[in-house]
N, C-alpha and C positions, 0 to 999 in steps of 0.2 A: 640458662634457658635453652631447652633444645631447639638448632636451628632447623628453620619452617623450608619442610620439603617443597621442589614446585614441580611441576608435570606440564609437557606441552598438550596442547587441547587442539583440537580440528571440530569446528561449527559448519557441518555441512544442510544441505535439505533436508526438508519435512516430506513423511509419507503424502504430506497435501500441506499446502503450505497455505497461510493466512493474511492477507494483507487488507487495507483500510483504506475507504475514501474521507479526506480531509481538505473538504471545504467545496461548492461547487455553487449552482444558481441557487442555490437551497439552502447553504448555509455560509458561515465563513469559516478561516483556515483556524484550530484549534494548536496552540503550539506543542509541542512532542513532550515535553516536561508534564503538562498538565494529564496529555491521555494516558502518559508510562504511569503517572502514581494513579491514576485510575483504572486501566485494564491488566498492570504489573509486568506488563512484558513486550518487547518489542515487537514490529509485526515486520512479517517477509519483506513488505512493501506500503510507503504510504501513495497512494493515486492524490493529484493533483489535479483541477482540468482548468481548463483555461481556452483561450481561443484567439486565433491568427488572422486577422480581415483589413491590413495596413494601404488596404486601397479603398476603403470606405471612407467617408465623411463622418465624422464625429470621432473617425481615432485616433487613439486610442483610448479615450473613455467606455465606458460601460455601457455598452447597448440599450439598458431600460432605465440610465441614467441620460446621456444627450440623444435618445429617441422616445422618452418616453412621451405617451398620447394616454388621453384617455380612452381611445375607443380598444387600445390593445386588449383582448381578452384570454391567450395561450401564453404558457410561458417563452412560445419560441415567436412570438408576431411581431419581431422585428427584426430591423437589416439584415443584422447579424448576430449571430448565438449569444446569449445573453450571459456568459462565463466571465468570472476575471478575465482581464486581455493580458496577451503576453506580449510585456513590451521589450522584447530579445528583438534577436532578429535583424535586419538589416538596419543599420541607422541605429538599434537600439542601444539597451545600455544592460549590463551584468548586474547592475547596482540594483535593479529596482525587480517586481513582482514577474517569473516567480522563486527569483533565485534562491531569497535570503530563505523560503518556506524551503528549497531544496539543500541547502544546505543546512536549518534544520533538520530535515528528516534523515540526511547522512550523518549528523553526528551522533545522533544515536542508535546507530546502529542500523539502520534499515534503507533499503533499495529505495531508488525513486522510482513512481508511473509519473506519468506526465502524459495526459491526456489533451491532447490538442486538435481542438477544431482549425480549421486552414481553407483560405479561400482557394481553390483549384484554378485560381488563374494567376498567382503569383507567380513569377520567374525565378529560374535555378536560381538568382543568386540570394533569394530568400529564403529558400529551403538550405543554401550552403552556411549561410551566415547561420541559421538557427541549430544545424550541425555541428557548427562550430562551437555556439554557445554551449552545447551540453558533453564537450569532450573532456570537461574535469571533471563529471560526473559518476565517476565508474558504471559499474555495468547493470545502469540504469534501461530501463523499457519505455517506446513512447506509442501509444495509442493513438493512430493515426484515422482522421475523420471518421469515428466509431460510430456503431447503430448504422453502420453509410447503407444498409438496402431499408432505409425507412424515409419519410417523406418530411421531417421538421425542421431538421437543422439545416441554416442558409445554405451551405456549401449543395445542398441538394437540389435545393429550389435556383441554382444558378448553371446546372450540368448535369449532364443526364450521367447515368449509373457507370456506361460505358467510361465516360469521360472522368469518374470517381475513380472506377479501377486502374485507369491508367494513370491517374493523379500518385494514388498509392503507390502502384510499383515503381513511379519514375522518383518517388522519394526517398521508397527503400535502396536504390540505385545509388541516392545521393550520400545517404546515411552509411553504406558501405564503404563507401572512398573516403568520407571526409569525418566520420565519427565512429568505426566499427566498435565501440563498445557502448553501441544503440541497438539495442533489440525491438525490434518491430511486433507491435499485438494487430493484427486484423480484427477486428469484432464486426460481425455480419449478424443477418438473421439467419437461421438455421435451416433445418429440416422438421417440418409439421409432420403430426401423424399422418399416414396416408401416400404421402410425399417419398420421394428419391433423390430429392436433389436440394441443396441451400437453397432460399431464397434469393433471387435474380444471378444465377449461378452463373448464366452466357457472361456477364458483366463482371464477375467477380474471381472468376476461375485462375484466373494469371495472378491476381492479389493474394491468392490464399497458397499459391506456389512463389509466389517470392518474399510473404512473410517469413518472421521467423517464429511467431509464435499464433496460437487459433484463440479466439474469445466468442462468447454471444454475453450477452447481457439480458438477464432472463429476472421476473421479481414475482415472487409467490402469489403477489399480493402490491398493484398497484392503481394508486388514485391519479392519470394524469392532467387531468382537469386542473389540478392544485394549484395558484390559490383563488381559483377564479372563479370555482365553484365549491360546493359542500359535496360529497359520495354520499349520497343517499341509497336505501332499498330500491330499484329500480332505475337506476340514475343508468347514464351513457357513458359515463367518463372514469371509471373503474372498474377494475375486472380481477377477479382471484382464481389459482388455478390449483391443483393439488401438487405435492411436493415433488410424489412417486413420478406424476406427468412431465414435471421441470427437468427429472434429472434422466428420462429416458431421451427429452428430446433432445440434453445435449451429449448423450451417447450417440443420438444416430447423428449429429453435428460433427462430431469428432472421425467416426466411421467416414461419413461424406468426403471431409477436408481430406481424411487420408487418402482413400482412394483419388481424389483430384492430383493426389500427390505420388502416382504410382506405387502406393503404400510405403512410403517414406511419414515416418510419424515424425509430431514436433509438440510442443509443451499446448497443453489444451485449458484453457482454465474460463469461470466464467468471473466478468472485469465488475459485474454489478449486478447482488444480489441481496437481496431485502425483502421483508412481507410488511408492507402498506401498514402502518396504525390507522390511517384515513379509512381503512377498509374493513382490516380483522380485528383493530383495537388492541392496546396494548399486550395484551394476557394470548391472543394467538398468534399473533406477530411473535414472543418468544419464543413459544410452541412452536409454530413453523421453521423459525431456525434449529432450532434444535432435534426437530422431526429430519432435518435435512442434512444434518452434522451426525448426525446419530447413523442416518441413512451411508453415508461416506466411509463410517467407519465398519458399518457392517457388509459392504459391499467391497470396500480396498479398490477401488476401480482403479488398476496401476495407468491407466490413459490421463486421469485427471489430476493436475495438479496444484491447482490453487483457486482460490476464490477470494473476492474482493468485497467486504461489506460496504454497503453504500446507504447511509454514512456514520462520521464519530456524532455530529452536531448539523439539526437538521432546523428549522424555521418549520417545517411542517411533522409529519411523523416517520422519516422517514431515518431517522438518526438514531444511536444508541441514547443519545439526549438531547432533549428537544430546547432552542434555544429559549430563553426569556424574555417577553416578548415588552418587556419592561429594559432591559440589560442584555444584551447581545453580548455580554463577557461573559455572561452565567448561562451553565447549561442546567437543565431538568433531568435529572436520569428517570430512564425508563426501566420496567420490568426486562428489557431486551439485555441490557447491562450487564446486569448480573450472571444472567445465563450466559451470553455470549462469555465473560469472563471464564466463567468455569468452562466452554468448548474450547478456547485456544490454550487452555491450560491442559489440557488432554494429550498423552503423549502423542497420540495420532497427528497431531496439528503442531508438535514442536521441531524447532530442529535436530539433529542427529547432533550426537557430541561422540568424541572419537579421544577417549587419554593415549594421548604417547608417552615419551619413555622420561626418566628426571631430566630437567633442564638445570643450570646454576646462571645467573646472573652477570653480565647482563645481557639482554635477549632481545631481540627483531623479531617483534608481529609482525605480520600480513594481514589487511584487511583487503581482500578481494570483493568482500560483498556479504547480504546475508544469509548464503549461501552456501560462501565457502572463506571463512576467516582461521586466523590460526591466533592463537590467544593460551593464556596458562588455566593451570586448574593448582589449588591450593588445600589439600585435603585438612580439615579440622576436624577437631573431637571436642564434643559439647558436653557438658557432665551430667545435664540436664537442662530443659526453657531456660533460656537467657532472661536473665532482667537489664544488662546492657550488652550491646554487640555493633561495636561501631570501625570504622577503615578511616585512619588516619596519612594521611599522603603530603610527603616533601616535596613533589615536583607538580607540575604543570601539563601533566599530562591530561588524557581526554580518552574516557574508559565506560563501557559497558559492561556492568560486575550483573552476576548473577548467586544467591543463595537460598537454598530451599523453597527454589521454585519461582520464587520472586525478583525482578531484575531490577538494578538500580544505574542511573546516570551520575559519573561525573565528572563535571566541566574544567577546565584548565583552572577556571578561580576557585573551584572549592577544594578544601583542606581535608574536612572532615565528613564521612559521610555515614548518616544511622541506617542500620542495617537490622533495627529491631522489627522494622514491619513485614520483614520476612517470616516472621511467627505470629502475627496477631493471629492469622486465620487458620495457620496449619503448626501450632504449637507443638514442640517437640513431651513427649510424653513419659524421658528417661532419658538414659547416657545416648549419645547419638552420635556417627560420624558423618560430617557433610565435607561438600566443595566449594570453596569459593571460586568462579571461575570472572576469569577475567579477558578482555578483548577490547581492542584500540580502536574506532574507526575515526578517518581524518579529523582532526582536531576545527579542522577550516570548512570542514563538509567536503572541500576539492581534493582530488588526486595533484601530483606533483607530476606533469607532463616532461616535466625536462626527464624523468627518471625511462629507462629502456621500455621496463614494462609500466607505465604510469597512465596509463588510459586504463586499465584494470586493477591493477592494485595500488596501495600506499601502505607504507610501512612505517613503525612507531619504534623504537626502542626505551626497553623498559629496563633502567638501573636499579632502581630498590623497589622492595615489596613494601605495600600498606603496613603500619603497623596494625595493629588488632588489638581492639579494646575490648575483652570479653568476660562479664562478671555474673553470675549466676543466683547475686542475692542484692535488696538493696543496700547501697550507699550505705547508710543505716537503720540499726533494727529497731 
């Protein structure tokens, strides 16, 4: 049998890159297993959110669980932001919520957001401690008191805007010294038509020059009332906009930021985008995304580089599926689904892949991120549609494969992994040559600190290749 050539691979960025919100007041945290055999492919980034209020009374429990009142009527009308709470942190502990979902979402392959609300009157040594917790995290992004020029979330109703901005930069302060492989999202309101300047921009000017990266959070299409009332024709608590509208105003958002920034550019992306089912209903909520994905690739805006759906799994309509309101373990897929599938499958929205030159065995990946990982590629030749196509594996490694188009997971305990569903939907049609490419990230979800460079990368060594079980008729005839 001739032996199986292998080729080094480089996974860099997307012309626009795609990441996911998973789990928030709105729904719970969907595990990475479930959305990979559902959307088939990893996302830049999964957003987590969660919220930091360790001087409040009732915490760390759940704000609309030991505050809950009947007269509450908003989903933000108590103490404190009604998110998972992040029990990191000073006194806290690694063990618990929202480690183990971040570690999840690193081992298969994708960046963490961690979006965190933060009461602006805790002391440095709360913001160091929570620096601290996220330095095995590679080169993860955290979303710090987001939406901050709007009027809901506690941290606002306890400090004025001033006292926001400077909350921010004295974080980003902290995050430099004690965890630099934290990238910081500002997410602001923007620039309105008409306008020249962000919203409350005296207040926010020094934040958006000591982030490292710009966000708004902008939705085609939203019901905020939810669940407290119905969007009705005429209702106050919903509002739709046009798509063309969305995406000029975070051009002049990005325009804005730069100039704040002496025209110094930095990654611009928006952290939470969606169109309302409560509003447009299912059938243009699809439409709308894809009026706007469509819009992205015809425009190439090289300023823009990522966007965030918000979400996998939503209790209202605001998810690719809508949870069960019987079974909170079962989701509902939506018309959104599908379409979204086929957008991140669009080469527009994937990442770059780069063949180097023959490698021979055995080899040190690099997983830097999903961004920029270094992983093999394994060129095959298909005689025709497979009737069996499976990767058999002797060791204990912890791999992100990819084959015609479709990606698969697997974990240290699994052996065997089928690889037929990479043809159900894009069936080969005759003799064919593909790539199996393959790529390591931390088996533990954490980087290895003791390592020189281990706050940014981790590295795998790979001694044998999968074997490959590949037969082109059945078993028997």
């Amino acid at each position: 049998m001739e032996e199986q050539k292998v080729y080094s691979l480089h996974m860099g960025k997307a012309n626009c890159a795609v990441d996911l919100g998973d789990g928030s007041e709105r729904g719970e945290y969907v595990d990475q297993d479930y959305i990979l055999q559902k959307l088939g492919r990893p996302h830049r980034s999964i957003t987590l959110m969660y919220c930091y209020y360790p001087l409040d009374e009732g915490w760390p429990g759940r704000a609309s669980v030991v505050h809950a009142h009947p007269d509450v009527s908003f989903a933000w009308d108590y103490p404190y932001d009604d998110y998972f709470t992040y029990k990191g942190g000073l006194n806290g502990s690694a063990e618990e919520e929202p480690f183990p979902y971040m570690r999840d979402v690193r081992r298969h392959g994708q960046d963490v957001t961690l979006t965190l609300t933060i009461d602006p009157h805790v002391t440095d040594d709360h913001l160091i401690a929570i620096a601290k917790d996220l330095r095995p995290f590679g080169r993860m992004m955290l979303r710090i008191n987001h939406e901050c020029t709007g009027d809901w979330f506690s941290f606002n109703k306890r400090c004025t805007y001033h006292e926001i901005g400077e909350f921010y930069s004295r974080f980003c302060r902290i995050l430099k010294e004690h965890a630099p492989n934290v990238k910081t999202i500002l997410c602001t309101g923007g620039v309105e038509e008409g306008q020249t300047e962000i919203e409350r921009e005296e207040d926010f000017a020094q934040a958006v020059r000591d982030t490292d990266m710009w966000s708004i959070d902008k939705y085609f299409a939203l019901h905020w009332g939810w669940p407290y009332n119905v969007a009705e024709r005429g209702g106050t608590s919903h509002s739709r906009s046009r798509v063309s509208d969305v995406f000029q105003y975070a051009r002049r958002s990005y325009e804005r930021f730069k100039e704040l920034c002496g025209g110094a550019e930095k990654p611009m992306m928006m952290s939470e985008v969606n169109a309302d089912g409560d509003v447009v209903g299912p059938y243009d909520q699809a439409a709308m995304i894809k009026e706007f994905c469509d819009l992205l690739r015809t425009e190439k805006p090289s300023w823009f580089t990522n966007f965030s759906l918000y979400q996998f799994r939503d209790r209202g309509r605001l998810g690719l599926e809508i949870e069960d309101p019987n079974n909170a373990n079962v989701g509902i897929e939506q018309p959104l689904l599908s379409t979204y599938r086929k957008i991140i499958h669009d080469d527009y929205f994937l990442p770059s892949m780069t063949l180097g030159q023959e490698v021979t065995l055995p080899v040190t990946l690099r997983w830097g991120g999903a961004e920029d990982a270094e992983g093999l590629a394994l060129p095959l030749h298909f005689d025709s549609n497979p009737h069996f196509c499976e990767a058999v594996f002797a060791d204990d490694s912890n791999l992100m494969l990819e084959l015609n188009g479709r990606w698969f997971y697997k974990s240290p305990k699994a052996t065997t992994i089928d690889l037929m569903s990479a043809f159900y939907e894009k069936p080969l049609d005759g003799p064919c040559d593909l790539t199996l490419k393959i790529f390591a990230p931390p088996a533990s979800g954490e980087n290895d600190l003791s390592l020189e460079d281990g706050l940014y990368n981790s590295y795998t060594t790979i001694r044998t290749l999968p074997r490959l079980r590949i037969r082109f008729e059945p078993v028997e005839l």
